[in-house]
Each structure stands twice: as C-alpha cells, then as structure tokens.
FIDREN-384435 format. One record per residue (C-alpha): residue number from 0; x, y, z. Coordinates in steps of 0.1 Angstrom, whole numbers. Each point is the difference from the previous one (the first is absolute). Layout:
N
    i      X      Y      Z
  NUM      X      Y      Z
...
END
This chain:
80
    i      X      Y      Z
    0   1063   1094   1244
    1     16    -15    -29
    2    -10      1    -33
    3     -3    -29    -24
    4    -11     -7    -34
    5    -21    -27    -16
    6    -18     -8    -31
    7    -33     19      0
    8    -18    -36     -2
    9     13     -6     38
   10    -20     27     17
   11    -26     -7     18
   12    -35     14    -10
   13      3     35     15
   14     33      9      2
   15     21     31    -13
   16     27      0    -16
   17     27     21    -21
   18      6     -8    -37
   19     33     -8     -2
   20     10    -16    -37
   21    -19    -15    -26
   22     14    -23    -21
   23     -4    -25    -27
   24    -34     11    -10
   25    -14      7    -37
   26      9     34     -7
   27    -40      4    -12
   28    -12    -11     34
   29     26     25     16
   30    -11     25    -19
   31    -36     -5      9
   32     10      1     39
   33     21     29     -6
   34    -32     19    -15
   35    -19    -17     35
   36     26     16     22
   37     19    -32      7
   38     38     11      4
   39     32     -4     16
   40     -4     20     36
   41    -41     -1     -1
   42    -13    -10     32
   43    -27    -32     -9
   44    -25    -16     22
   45     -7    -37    -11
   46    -40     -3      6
   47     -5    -37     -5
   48      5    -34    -16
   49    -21    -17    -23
   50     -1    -38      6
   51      8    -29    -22
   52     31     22    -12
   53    -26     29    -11
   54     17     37      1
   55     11     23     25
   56    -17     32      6
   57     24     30      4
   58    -10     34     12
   59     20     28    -12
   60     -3     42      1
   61    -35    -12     10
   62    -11    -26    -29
   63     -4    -35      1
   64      5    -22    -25
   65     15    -35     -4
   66     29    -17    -16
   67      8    -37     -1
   68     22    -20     22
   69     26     -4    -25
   70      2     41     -4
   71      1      8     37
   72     31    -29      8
   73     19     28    -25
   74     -9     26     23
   75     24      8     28
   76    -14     21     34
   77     21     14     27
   78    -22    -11     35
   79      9      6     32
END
C-alpha cells in the first residue's frame, strides 16, 4: 500500500498518522507542542472536529488536547 501525505486538517476523525514536517508555525506554539510530544516522526491520532470551524482534537503519547484549524493545516502526517 502506498503511502501519502496530507495536511493534518484532512484526516478524518479517527485516523493515524505519522508526523512528517511542521512548518510555518509560531516558534512559541511549537515549542508548547514540542513539550506535548508533538514531533516530526510521532505517530498522532486525530479524535475529532469541532463544528463551525471550532478545533481539532489530537491524541498523542496518550493525551488529548486541541489545537485550532489554522495550527493543524501546518501539520504534515504520513497516512497510509
């Protein structure tokens, strides 16, 4: 099976996925995701969506938290 990558923002609620690059992000908020777990080569399940353009829930090394849209479109995941 191939593998592909996309923005962490395309998954669909449940998935897996590989973090491949992160980029263009405030070097404060990357910090604090760093300190989360959040890195290149983490594996990250995306939980859910909020609606009307609320945030995405991540789970990571076995926490949840969320992040806005706008961080998670920086986010790039290797799926298969």
């Amino acid at each position: 099976m191939a593998l592909s990558s996309c923005s962490l923002l395309r998954l669909q609620p449940g998935s897996t996925g590989s973090i491949q690059k992160i980029e263009g992000m405030d070097p404060i908020l990357r910090r604090r995701l760093t300190d989360l777990g959040v890195s290149e080569g983490v594996m990250i399940r995306l939980k859910g969506k909020g609606p009307f353009m609320g945030p995405v829930t991540l789970e990571c090394n076995g926490q949840l938290f969320a992040i806005r849209r706008k961080e998670a479109s920086m986010i790039e995941v290797k799926v298969s």
